[in-house]
C-alpha positions as CSV (number, residue, x, y, z in Angstrom):
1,X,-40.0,121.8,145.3
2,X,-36.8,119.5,144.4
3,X,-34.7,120.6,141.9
4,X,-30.8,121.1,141.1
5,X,-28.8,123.7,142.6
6,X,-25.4,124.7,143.3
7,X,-23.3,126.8,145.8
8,X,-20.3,128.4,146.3
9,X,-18.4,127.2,149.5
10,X,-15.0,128.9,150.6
11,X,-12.8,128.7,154.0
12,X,-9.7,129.5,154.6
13,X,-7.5,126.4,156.2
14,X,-7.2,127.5,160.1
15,X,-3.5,126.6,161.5
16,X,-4.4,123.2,163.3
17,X,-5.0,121.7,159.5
18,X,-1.8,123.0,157.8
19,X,-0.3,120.1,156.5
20,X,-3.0,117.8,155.8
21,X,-4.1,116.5,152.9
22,X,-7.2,118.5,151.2
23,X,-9.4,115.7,151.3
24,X,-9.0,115.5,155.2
25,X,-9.5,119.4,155.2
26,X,-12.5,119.7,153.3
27,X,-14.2,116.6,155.1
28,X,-13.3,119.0,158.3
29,X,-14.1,122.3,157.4
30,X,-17.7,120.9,155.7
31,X,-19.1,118.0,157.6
32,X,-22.2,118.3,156.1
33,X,-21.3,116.0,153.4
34,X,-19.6,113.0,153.0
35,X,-15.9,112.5,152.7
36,X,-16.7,110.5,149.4
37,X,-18.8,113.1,147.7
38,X,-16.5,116.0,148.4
39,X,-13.6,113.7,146.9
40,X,-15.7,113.4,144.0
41,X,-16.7,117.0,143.3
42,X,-12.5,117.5,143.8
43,X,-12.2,115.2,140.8
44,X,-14.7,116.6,138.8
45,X,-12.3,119.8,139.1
46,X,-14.6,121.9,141.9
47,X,-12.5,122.8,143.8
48,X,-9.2,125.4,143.9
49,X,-6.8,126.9,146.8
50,X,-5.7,130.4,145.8
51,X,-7.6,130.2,142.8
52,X,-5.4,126.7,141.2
53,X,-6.7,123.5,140.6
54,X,-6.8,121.0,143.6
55,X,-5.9,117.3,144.1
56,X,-7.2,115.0,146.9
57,X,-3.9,114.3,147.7
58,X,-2.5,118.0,147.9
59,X,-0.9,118.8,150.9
60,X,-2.3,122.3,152.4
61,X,-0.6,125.5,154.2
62,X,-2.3,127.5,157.1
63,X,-4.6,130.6,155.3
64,X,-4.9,129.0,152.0
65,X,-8.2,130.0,150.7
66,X,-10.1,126.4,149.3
67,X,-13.5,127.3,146.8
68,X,-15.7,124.4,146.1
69,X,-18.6,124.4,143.6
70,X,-21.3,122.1,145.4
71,X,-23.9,120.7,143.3
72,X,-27.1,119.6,144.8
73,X,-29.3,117.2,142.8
74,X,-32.6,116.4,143.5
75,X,-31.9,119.0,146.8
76,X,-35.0,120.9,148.2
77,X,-34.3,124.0,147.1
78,X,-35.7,126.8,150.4
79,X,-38.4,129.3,149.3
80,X,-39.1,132.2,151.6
81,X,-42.3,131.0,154.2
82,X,-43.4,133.4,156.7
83,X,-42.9,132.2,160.0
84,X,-41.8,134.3,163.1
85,X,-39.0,135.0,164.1
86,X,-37.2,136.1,167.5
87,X,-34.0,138.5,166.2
88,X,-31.8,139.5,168.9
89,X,-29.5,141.3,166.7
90,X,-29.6,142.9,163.2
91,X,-27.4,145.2,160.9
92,X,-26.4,145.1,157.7
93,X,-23.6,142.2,157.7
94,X,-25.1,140.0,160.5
95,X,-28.6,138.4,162.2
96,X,-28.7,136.3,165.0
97,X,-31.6,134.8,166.0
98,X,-33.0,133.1,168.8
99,X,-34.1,129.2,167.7
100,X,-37.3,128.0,169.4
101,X,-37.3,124.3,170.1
102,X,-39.1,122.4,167.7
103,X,-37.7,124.5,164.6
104,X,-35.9,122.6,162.0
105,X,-32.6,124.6,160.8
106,X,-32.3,123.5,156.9
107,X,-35.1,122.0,154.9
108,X,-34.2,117.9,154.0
109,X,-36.5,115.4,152.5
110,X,-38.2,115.0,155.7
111,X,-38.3,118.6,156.1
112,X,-38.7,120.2,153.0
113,X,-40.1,123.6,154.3
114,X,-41.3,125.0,157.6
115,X,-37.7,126.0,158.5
116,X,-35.5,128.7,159.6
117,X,-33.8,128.5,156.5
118,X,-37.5,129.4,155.3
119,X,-38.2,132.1,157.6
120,X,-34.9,133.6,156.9
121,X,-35.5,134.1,153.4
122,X,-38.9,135.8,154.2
123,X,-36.8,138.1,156.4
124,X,-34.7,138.7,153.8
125,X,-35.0,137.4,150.6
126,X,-30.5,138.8,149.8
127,X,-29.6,135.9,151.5
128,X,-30.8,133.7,148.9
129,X,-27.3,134.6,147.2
130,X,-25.5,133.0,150.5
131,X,-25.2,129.2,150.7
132,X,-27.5,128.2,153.1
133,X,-29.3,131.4,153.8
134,X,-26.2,132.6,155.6
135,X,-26.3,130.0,158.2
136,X,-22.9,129.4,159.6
137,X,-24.2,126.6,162.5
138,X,-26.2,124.8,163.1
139,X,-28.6,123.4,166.0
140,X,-30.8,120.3,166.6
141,X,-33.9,120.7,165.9
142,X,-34.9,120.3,169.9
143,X,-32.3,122.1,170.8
144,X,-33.0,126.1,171.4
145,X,-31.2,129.0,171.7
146,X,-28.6,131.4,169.6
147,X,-27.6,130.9,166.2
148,X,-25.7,134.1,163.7
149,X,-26.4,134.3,160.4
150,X,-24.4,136.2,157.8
151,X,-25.6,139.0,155.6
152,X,-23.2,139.5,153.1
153,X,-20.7,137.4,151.3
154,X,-17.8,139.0,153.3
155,X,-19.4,138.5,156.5
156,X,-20.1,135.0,156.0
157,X,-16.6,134.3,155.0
158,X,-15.0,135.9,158.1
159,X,-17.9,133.9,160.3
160,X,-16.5,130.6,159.1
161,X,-12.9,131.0,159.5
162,X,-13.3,132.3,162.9
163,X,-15.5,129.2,163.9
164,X,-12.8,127.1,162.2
165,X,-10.4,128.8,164.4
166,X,-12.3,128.0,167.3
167,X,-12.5,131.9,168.0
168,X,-16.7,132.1,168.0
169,X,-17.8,132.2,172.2
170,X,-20.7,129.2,172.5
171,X,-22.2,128.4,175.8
172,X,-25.4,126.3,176.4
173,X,-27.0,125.3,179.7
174,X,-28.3,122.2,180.3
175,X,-30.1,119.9,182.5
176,X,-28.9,116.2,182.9
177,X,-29.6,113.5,184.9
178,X,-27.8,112.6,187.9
179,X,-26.4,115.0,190.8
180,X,-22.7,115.8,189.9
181,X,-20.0,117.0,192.6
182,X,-18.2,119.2,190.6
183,X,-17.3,120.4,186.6
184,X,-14.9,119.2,184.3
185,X,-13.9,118.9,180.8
186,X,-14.6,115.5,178.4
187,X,-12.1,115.2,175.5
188,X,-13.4,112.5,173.9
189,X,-13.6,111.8,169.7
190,X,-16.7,111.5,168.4
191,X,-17.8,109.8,164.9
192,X,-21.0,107.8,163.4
193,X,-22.1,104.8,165.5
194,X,-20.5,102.1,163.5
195,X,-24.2,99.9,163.6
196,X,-26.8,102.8,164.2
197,X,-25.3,105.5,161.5
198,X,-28.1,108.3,162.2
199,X,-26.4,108.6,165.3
200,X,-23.0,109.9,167.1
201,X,-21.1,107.8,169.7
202,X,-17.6,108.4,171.1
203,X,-15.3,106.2,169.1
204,X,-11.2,106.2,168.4
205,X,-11.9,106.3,164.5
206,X,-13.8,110.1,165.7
207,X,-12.9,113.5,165.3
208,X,-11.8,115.6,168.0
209,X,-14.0,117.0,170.3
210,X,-14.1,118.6,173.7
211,X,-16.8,119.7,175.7
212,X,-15.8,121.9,179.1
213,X,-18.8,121.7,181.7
214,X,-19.2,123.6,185.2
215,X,-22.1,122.6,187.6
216,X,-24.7,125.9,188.4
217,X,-27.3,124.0,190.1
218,X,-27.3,120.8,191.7
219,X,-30.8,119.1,192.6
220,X,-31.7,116.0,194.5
221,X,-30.8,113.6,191.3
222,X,-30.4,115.9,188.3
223,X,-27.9,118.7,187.5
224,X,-28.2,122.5,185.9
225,X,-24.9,122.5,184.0
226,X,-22.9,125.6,182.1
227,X,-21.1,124.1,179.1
228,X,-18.7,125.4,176.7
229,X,-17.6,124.3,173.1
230,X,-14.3,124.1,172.0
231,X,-15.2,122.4,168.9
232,X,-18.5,121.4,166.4
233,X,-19.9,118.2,166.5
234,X,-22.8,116.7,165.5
235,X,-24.6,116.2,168.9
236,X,-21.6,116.7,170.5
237,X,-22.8,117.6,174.0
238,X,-25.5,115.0,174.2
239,X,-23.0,112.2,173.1
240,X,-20.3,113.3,175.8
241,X,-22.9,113.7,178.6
242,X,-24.2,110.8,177.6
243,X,-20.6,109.1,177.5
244,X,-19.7,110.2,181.0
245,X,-22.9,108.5,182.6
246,X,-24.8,112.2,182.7
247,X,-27.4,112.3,180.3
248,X,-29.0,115.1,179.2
249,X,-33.0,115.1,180.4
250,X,-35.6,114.6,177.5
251,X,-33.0,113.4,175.2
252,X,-34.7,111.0,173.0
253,X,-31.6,109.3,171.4
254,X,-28.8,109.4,173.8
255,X,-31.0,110.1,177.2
256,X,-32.0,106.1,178.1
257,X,-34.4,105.5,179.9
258,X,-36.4,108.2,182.3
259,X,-34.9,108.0,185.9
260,X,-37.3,109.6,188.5
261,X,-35.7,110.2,191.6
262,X,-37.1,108.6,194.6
263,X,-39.5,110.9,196.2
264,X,-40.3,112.4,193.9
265,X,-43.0,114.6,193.9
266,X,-46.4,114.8,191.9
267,X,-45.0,117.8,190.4
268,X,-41.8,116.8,189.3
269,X,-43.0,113.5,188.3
270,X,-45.2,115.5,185.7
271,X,-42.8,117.6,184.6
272,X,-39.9,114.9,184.0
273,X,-42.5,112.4,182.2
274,X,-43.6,115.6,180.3
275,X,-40.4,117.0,178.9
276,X,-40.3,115.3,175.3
277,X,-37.3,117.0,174.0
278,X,-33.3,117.0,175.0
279,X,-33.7,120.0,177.7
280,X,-30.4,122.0,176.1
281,X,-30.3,125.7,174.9
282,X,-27.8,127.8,173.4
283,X,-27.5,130.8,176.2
284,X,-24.7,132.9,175.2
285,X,-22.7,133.3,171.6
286,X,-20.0,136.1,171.5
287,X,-17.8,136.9,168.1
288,X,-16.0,139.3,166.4
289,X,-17.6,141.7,164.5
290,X,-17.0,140.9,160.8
291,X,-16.6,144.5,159.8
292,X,-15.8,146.3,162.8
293,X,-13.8,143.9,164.6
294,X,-15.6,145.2,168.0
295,X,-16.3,142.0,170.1
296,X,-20.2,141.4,170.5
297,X,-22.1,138.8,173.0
298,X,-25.3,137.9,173.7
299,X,-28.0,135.8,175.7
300,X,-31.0,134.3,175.8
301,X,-32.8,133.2,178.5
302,X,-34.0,129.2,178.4
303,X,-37.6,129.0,177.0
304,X,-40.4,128.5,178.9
305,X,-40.8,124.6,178.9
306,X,-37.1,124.7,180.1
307,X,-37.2,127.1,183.0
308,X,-40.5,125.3,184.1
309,X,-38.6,121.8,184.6
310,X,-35.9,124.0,186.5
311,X,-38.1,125.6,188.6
312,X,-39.9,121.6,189.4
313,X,-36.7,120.5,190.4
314,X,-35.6,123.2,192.6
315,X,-39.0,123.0,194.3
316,X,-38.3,119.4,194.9
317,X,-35.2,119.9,196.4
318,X,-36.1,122.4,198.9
């Protein structure tokens, strides 16, 4: 159902920021909405750091803590929906779960329901008093793999300072096209396509972003590649693999056209024409515990489409 809602969204301003204007920090620390409406909600007197009215224009110092009363009009608002879910990790301040592919993360209009906002909420019904069910990150909707969620108002709080300090451990694997020689690190800045704005391209007018990358297996034409995050960006590792002429397999928006190797065998010509979705999964994901500071980590192996496109290609190259 569609209705109005609101919620509470709080960070504290990570080092890197200190001195910027709140604008600039609040379009960083919440890309999930636009610059101009989070201006707006600032105006309409939403928003505080250290509990005192805030200005657009206010300059901002390292650990100041920024509230801001989001309002949601005509928004889906989530209801709990039964659907499975794989949890690698429970207690009382923390979930993470393990995303199939094919599973939508929040509900939008062309989503309203069926997602693991929704299945949270079944799980738990408590985290309806968290903004977004307690989800701190996000990932595509093909994309698999390891995602925390927060419990408790506290935990959440600590979750998304320590990913806007860059201090939450994110590694995905990944298969792209084209053999490389050897890993490597893109820094590139990555914003809206100027013409095509559903989509992300490298661009000077971008944020920062900066993907590290190290080769595990390397086929006849395609690549298994370890990457690492040290930042958040919408599509971030699709648009730099993309950018550096390495695209990742399946990837229907950034992946071109399908390359076959020559050669190639019936069975890898089946599996390559038959993977539909960018072939990416979120392995490992280590943090800080929010409560007893004790550093945790885990994995999850690639799902089963996944290892069955890696297994095609090594028996190619053999």
């Amino acid at each position: 159902m569609a209705d109005a809602r609101r919620e509470r969204l709080q960070a504290s301003v990570p080092e890197h920021l200190a001195g910027e204007r709140l604008d600039r920090v609040l379009a960083e620390l919440f890309p999930d909405f636009s610059r101009s409406r989070l201006q707006q909600w600032v105006k309409d007197g939403r928003c505080d750091l250290d509990g005192h009215a805030a200005r657009n224009k206010d300059k901002v110092a390292a650990g100041q803590e920024i509230r801001l009363d989001a309002e949601f009009a005509d928004q889906v608002v989530p209801h709990a929906q039964d659907i499975p879910l794989d949890v690698v990790f429970e207690d009382d301040s923390l979930l993470v779960i393990n995303k199939p592919p094919g599973l939508v993360v929040h509900p939008a209009a062309g989503n309203p329901d069926g997602t693991l906002q929704n299945a949270l909420l079944h799980h738990d019904l408590g985290l309806r008093e968290l903004p977004r069910a307690g989800i701190v990150h996000r990932l595509d909707k093909d994309t698999s793999g390891l995602l925390v969620v927060a419990r408790t108002p506290a935990a959440h709080h600590h979750l998304v300072d320590e990913l806007q300090e860059r201090a939450i451990h994110r590694e995905y694997r990944a298969v792209v096209a084209g053999a490389m020689v050897a890993g490597g690190t893109v820094d590139a800045p990555i914003g809206r396509h100027r013409v095509q704005r559903t989509r992300m391209a490298v661009t000077s007018a971008g944020k920062p972003a900066v993907t590290e990358y190290r080769v595990l297996e390397r086929y006849r034409a395609h690549t298994l590649l370890q990457l690492k995050l040290q930042s958040g960006r919408t599509h971030q590792i699709r648009v730099h693999m993309a950018h550096i002429r390495y695209p990742i397999v399946g990837d229907p928006v950034y992946g071109g056209r399908l390359r076959m190797p020559a050669g190639a065998s019936e069975a890898l010509r089946a599996a390559l024409q038959g993977f539909r979705r960018q072939a990416l999964h979120a392995f490992r994901l280590g943090l800080k515990h929010p409560v007893s500071g004790e550093w945790l980590e885990w994995t999850a192996p690639v799902p089963e489409d996944m290892a069955a496109l890696i297994e095609a290609l090594r028996s190619d190259a053999a």
